[in-house]
KOLGU-4560 file (N, C-alpha, C; in nm, 3 decimals, padded with zeros to 5 digits):
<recs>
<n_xx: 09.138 n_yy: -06.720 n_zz: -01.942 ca_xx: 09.210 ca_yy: -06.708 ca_zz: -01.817 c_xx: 09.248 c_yy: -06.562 c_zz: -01.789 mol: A seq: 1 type: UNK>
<n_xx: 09.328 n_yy: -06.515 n_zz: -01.894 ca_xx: 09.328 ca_yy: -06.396 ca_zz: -01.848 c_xx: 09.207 c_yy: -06.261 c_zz: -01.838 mol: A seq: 2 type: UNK>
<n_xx: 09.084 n_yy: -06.328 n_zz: -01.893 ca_xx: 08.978 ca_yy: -06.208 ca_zz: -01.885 c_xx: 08.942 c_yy: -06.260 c_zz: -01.741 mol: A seq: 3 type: UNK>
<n_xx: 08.932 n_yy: -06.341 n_zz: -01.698 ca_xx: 08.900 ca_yy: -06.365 ca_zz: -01.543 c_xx: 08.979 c_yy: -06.313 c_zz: -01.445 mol: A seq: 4 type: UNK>
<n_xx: 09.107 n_yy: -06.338 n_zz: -01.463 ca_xx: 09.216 ca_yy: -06.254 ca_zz: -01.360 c_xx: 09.155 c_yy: -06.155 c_zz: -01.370 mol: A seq: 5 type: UNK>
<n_xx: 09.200 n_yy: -06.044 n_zz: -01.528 ca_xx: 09.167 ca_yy: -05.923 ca_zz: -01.525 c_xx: 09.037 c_yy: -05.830 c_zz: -01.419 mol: A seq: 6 type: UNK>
<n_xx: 08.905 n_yy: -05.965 n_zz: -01.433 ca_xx: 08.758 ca_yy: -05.939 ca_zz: -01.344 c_xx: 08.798 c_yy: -05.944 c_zz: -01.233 mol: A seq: 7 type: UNK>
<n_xx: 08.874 n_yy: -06.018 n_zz: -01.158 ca_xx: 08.894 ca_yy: -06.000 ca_zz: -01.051 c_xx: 08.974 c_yy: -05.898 c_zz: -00.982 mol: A seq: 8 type: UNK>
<n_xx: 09.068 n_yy: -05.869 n_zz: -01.083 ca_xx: 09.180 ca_yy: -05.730 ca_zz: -01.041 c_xx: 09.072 c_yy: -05.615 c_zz: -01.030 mol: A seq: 9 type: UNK>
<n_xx: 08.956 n_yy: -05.614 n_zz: -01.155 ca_xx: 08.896 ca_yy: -05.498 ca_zz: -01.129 c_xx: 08.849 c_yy: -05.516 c_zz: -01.032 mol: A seq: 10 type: UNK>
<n_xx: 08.760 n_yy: -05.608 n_zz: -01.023 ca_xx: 08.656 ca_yy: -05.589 ca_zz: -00.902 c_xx: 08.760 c_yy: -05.582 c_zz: -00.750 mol: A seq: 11 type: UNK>
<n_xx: 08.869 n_yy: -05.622 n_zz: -00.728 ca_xx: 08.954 ca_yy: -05.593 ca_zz: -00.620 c_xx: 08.967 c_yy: -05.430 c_zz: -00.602 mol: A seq: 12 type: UNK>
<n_xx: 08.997 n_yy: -05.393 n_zz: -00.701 ca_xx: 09.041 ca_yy: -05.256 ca_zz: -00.684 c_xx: 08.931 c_yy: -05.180 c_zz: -00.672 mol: A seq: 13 type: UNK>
<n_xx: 08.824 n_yy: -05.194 n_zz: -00.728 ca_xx: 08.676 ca_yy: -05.129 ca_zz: -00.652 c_xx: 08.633 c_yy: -05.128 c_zz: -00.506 mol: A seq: 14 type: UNK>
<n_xx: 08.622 n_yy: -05.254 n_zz: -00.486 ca_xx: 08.642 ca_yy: -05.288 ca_zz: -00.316 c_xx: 08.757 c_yy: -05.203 c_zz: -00.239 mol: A seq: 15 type: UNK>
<n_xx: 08.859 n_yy: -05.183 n_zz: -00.304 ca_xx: 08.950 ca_yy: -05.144 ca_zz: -00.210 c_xx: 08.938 c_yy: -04.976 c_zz: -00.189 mol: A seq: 16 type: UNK>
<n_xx: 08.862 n_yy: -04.970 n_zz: -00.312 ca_xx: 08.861 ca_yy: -04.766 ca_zz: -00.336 c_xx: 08.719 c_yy: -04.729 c_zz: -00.258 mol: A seq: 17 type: UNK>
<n_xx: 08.651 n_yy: -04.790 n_zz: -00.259 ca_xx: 08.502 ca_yy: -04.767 ca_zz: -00.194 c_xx: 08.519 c_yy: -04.816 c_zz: -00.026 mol: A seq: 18 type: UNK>
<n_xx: 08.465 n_yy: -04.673 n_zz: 00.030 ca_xx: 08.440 ca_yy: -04.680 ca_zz: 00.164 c_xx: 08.401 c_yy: -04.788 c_zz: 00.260 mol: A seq: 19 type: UNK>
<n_xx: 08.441 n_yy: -04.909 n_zz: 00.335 ca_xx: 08.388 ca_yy: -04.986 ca_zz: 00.372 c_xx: 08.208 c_yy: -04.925 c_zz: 00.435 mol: A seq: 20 type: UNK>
<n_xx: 08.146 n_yy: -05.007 n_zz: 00.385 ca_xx: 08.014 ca_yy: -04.997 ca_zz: 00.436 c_xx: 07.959 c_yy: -04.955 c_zz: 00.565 mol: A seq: 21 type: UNK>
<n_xx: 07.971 n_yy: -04.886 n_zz: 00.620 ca_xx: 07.890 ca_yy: -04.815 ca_zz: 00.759 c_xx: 07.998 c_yy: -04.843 c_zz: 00.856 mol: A seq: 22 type: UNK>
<n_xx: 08.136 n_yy: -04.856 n_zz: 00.828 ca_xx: 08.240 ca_yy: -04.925 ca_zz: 00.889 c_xx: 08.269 c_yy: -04.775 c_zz: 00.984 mol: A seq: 23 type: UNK>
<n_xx: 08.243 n_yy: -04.638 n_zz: 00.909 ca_xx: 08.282 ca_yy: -04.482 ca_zz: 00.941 c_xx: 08.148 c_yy: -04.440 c_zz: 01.041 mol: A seq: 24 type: UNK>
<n_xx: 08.097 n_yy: -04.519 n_zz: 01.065 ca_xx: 07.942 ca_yy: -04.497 ca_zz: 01.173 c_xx: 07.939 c_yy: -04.570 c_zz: 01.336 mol: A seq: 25 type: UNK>
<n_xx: 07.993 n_yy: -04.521 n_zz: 01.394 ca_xx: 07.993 ca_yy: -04.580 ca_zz: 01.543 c_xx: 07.875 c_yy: -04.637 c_zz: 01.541 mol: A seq: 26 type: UNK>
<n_xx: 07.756 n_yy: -04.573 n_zz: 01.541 ca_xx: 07.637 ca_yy: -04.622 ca_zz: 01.562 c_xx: 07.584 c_yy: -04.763 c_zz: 01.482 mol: A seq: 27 type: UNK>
<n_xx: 07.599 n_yy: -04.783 n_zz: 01.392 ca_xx: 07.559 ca_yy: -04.887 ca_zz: 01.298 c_xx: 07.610 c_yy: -05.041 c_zz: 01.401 mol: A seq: 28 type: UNK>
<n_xx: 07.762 n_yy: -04.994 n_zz: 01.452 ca_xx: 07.805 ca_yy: -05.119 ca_zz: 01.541 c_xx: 07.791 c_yy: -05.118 c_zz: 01.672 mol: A seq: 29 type: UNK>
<n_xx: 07.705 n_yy: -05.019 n_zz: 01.740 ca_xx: 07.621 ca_yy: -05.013 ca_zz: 01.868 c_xx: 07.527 c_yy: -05.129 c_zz: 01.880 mol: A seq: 30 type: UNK>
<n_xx: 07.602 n_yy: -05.192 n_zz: 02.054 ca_xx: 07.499 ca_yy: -05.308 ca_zz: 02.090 c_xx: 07.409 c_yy: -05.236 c_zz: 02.219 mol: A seq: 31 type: UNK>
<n_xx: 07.399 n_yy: -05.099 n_zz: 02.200 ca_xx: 07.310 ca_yy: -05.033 ca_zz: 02.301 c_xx: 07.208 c_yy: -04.984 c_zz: 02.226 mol: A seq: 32 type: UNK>
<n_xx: 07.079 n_yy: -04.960 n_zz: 02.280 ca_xx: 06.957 ca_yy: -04.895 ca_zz: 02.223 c_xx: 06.875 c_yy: -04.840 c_zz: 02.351 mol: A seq: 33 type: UNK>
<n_xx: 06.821 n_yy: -04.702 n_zz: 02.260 ca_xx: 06.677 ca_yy: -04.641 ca_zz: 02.329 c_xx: 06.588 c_yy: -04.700 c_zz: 02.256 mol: A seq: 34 type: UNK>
<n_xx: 06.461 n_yy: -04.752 n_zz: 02.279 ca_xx: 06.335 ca_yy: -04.749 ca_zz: 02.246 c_xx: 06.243 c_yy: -04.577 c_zz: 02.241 mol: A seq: 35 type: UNK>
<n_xx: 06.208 n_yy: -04.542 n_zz: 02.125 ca_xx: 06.166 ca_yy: -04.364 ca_zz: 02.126 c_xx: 05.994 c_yy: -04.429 c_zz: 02.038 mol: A seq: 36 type: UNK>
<n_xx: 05.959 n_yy: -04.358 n_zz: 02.096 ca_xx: 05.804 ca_yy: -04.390 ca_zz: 02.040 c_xx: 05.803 c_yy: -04.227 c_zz: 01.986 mol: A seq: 37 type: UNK>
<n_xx: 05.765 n_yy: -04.223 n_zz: 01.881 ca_xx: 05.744 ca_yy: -04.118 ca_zz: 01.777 c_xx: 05.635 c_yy: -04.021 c_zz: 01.817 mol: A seq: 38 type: UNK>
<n_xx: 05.658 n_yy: -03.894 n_zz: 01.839 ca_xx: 05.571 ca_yy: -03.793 ca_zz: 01.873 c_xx: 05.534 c_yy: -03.718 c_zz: 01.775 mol: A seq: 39 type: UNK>
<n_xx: 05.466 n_yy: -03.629 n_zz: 01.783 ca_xx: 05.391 ca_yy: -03.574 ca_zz: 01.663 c_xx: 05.507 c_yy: -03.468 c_zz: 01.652 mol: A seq: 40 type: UNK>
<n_xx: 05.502 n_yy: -03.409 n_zz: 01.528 ca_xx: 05.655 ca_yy: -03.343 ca_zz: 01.490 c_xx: 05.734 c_yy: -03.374 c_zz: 01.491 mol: A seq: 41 type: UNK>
<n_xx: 05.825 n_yy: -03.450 n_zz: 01.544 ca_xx: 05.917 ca_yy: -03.556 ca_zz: 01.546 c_xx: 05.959 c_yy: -03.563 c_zz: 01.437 mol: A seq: 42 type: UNK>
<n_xx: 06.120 n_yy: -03.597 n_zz: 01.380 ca_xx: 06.190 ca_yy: -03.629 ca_zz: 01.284 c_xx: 06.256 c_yy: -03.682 c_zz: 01.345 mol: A seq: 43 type: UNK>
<n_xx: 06.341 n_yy: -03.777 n_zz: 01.212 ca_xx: 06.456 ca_yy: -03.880 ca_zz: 01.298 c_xx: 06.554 c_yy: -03.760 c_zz: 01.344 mol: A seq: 44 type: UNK>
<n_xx: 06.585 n_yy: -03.681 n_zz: 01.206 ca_xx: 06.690 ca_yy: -03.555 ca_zz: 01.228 c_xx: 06.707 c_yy: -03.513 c_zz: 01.381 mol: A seq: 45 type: UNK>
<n_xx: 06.562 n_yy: -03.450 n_zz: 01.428 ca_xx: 06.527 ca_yy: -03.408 ca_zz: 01.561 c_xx: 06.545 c_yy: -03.548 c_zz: 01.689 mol: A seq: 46 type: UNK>
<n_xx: 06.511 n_yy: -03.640 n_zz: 01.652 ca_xx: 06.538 ca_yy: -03.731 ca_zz: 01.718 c_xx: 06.693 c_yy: -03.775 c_zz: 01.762 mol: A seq: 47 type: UNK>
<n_xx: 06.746 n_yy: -03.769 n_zz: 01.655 ca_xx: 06.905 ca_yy: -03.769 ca_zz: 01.655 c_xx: 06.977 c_yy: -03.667 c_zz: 01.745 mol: A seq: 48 type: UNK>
<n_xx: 06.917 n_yy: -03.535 n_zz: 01.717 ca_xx: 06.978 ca_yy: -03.440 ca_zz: 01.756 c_xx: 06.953 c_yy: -03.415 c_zz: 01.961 mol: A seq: 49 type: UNK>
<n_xx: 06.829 n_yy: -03.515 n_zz: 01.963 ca_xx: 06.830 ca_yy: -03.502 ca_zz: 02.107 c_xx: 06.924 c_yy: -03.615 c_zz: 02.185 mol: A seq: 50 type: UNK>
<n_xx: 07.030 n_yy: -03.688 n_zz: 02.081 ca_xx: 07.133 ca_yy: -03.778 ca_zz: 02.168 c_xx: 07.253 c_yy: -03.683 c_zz: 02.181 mol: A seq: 51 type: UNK>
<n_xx: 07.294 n_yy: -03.581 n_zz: 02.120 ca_xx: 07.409 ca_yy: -03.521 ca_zz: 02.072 c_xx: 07.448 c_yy: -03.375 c_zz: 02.021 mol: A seq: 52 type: UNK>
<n_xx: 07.493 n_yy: -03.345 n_zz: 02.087 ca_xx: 07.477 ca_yy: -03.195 ca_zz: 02.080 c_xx: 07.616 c_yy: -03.156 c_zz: 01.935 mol: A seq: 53 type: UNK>
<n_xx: 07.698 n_yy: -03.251 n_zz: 01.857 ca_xx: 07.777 ca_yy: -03.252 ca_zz: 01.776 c_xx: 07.665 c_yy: -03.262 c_zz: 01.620 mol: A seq: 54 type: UNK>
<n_xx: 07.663 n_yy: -03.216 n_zz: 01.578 ca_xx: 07.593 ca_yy: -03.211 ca_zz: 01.417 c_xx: 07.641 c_yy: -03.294 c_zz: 01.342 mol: A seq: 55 type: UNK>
<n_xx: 07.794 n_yy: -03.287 n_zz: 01.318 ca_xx: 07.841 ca_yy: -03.481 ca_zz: 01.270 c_xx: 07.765 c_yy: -03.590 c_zz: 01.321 mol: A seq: 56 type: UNK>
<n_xx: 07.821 n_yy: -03.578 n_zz: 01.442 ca_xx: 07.740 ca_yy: -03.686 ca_zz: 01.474 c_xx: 07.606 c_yy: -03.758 c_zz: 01.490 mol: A seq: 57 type: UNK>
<n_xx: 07.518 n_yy: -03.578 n_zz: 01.488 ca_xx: 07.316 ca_yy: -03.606 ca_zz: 01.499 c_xx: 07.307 c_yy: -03.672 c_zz: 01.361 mol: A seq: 58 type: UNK>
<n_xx: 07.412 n_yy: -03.640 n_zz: 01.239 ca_xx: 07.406 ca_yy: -03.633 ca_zz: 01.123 c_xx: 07.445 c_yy: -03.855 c_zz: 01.088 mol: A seq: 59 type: UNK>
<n_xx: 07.507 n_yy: -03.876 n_zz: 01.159 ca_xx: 07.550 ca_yy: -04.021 ca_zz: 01.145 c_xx: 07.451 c_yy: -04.109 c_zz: 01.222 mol: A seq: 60 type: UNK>
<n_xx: 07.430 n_yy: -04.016 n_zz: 01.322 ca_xx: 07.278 ca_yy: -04.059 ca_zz: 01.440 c_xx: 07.168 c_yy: -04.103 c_zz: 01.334 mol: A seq: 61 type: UNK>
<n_xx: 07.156 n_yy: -04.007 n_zz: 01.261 ca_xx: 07.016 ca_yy: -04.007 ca_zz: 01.191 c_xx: 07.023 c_yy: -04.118 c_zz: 01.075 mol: A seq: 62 type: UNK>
<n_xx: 07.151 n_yy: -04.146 n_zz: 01.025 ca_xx: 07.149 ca_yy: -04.213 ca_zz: 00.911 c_xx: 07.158 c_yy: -04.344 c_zz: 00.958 mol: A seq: 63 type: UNK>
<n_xx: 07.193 n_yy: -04.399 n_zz: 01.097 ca_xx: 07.159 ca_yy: -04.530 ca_zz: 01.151 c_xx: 07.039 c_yy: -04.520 c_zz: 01.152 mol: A seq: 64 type: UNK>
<n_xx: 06.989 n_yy: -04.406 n_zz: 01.257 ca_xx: 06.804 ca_yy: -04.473 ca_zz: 01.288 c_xx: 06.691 c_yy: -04.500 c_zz: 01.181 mol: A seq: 65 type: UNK>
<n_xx: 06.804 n_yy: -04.488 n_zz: 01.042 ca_xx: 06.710 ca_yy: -04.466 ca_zz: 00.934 c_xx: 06.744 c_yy: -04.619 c_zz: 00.909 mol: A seq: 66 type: UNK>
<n_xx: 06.897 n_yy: -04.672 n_zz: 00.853 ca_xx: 06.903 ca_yy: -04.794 ca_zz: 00.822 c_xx: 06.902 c_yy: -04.929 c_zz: 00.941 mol: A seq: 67 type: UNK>
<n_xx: 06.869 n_yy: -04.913 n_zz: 01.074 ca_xx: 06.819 ca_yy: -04.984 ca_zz: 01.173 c_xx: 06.687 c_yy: -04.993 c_zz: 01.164 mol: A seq: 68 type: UNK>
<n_xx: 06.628 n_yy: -04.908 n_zz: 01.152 ca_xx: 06.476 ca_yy: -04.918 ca_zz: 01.159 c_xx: 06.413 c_yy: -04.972 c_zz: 01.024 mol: A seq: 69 type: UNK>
<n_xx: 06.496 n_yy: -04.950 n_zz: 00.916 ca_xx: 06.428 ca_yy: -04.979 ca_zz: 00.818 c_xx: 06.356 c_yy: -04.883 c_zz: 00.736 mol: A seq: 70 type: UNK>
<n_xx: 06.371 n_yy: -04.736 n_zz: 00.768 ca_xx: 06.293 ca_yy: -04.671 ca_zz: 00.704 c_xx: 06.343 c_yy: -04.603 c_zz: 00.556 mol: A seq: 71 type: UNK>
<n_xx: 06.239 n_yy: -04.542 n_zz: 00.487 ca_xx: 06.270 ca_yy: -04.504 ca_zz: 00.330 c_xx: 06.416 c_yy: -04.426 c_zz: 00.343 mol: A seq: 72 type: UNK>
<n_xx: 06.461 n_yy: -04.346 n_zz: 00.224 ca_xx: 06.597 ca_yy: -04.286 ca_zz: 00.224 c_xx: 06.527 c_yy: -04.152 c_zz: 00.306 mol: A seq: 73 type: UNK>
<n_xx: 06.418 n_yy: -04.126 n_zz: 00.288 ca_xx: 06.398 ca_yy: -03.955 ca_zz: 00.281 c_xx: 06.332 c_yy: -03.991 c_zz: 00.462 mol: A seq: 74 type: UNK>
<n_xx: 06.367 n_yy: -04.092 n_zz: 00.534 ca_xx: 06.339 ca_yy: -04.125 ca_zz: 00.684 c_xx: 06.256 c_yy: -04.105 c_zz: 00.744 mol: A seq: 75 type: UNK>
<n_xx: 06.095 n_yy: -04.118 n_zz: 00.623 ca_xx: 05.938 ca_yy: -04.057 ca_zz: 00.740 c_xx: 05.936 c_yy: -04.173 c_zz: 00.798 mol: A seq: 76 type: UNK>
<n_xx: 05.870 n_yy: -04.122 n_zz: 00.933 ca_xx: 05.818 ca_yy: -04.180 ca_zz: 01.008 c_xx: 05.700 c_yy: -04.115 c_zz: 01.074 mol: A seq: 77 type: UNK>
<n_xx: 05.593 n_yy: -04.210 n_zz: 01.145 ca_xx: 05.460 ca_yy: -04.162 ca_zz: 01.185 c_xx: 05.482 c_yy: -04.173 c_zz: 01.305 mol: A seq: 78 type: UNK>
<n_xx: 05.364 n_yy: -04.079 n_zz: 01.344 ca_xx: 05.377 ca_yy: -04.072 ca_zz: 01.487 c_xx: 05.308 c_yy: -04.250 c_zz: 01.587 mol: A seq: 79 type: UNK>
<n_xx: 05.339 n_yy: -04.237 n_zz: 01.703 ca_xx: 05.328 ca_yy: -04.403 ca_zz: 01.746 c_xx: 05.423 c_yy: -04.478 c_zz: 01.744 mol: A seq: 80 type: UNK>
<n_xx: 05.500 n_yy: -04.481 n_zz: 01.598 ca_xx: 05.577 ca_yy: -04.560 ca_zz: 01.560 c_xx: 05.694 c_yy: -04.578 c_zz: 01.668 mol: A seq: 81 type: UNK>
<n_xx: 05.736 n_yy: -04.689 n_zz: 01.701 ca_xx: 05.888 ca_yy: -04.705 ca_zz: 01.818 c_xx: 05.968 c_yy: -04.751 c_zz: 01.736 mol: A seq: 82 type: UNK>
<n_xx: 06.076 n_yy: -04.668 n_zz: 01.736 ca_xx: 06.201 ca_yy: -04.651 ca_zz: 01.689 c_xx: 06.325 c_yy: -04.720 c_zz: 01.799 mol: A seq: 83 type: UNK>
<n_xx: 06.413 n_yy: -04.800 n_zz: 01.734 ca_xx: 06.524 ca_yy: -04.840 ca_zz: 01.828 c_xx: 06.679 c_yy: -04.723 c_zz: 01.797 mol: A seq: 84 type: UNK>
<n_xx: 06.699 n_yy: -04.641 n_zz: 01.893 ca_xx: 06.800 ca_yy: -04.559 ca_zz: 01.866 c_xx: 06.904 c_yy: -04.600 c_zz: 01.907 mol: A seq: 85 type: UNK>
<n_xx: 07.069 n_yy: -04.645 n_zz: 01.848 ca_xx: 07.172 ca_yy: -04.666 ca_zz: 01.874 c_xx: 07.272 c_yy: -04.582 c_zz: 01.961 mol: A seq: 86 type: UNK>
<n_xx: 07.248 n_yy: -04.630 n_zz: 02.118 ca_xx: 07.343 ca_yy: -04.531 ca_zz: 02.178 c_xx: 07.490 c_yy: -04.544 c_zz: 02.219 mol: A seq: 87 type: UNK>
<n_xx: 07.587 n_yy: -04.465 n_zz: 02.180 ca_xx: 07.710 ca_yy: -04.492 ca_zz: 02.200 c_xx: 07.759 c_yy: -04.469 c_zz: 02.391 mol: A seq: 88 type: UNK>
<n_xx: 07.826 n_yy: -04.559 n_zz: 02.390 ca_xx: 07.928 ca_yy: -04.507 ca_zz: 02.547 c_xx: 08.002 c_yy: -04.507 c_zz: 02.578 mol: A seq: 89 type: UNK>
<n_xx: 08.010 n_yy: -04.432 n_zz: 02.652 ca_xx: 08.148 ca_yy: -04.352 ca_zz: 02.686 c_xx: 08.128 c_yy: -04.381 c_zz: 02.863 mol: A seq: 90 type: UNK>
<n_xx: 08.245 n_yy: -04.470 n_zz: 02.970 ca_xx: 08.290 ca_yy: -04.462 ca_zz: 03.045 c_xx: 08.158 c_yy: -04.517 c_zz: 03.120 mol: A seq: 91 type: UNK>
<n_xx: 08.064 n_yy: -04.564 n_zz: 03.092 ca_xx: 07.959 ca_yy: -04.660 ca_zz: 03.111 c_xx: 07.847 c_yy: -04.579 c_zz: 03.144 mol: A seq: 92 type: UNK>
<n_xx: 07.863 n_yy: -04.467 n_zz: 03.073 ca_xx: 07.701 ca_yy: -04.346 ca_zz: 03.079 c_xx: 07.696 c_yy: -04.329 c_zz: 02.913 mol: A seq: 93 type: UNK>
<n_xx: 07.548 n_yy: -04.298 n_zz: 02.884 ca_xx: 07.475 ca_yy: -04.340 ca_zz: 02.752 c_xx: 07.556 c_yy: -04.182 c_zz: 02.723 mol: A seq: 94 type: UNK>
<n_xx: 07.571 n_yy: -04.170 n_zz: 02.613 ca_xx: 07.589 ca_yy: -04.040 ca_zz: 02.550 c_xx: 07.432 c_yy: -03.956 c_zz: 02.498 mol: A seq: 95 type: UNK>
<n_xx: 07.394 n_yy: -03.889 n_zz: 02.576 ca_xx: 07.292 ca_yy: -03.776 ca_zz: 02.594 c_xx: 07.276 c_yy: -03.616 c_zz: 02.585 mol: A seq: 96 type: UNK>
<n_xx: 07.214 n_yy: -03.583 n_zz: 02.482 ca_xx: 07.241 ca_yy: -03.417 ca_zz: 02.509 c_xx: 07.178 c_yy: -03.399 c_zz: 02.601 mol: A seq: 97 type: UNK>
<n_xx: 07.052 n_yy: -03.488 n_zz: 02.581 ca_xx: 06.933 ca_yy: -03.405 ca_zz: 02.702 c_xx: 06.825 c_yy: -03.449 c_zz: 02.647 mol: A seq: 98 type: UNK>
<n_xx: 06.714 n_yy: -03.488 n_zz: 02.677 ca_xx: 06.607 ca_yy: -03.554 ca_zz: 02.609 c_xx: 06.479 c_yy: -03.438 c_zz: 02.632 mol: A seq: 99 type: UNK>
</recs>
């Protein structure tokens, strides 16, 4: 009995010290999307960076379009490929640096 409490106190207190999961990512809980069909040179990085002119944020940009899309940690992608990009809003206009 008490090695079970104990498992659970730990494992409570892990949960509680570790960052909720993508909870710090606006984008991850975006019900808006671009559709981006992948151009030659293209990175998600670069891709990111054309929603947002903030570097935090191209930087949180990029780490959704990586775990939305599904792609590896290191985020290649080929050209062709359509990507769904998570766009945030503000006052009912897409947040855009400029495409």
């Amino acid at each position: 009995m008490m090695k079970k409490l104990l498992g659970i106190t730990l494992v409570a207190a892990l949960l509680a010290a570790l960052p909720p999961l993508g909870l710090d990512n606006n984008y991850l809980r975006s019900a808006t999307f671009d559709t981006v069909t992948v151009a030659r040179r293209d990175t998600v990085w670069g891709i990111a960076a054309r929603y947002t002119t903030d570097e935090g944020q191209a930087s949180r940009l990029a780490a959704a379009i990586i775990e939305i899309n599904g792609l590896g940690a290191d985020g290649a992608i080929r050209v062709g490929q359509r990507l769904q990009v998570p766009v945030l809003r503000r006052d009912n206009a897409p947040q855009l640096a400029g495409r």
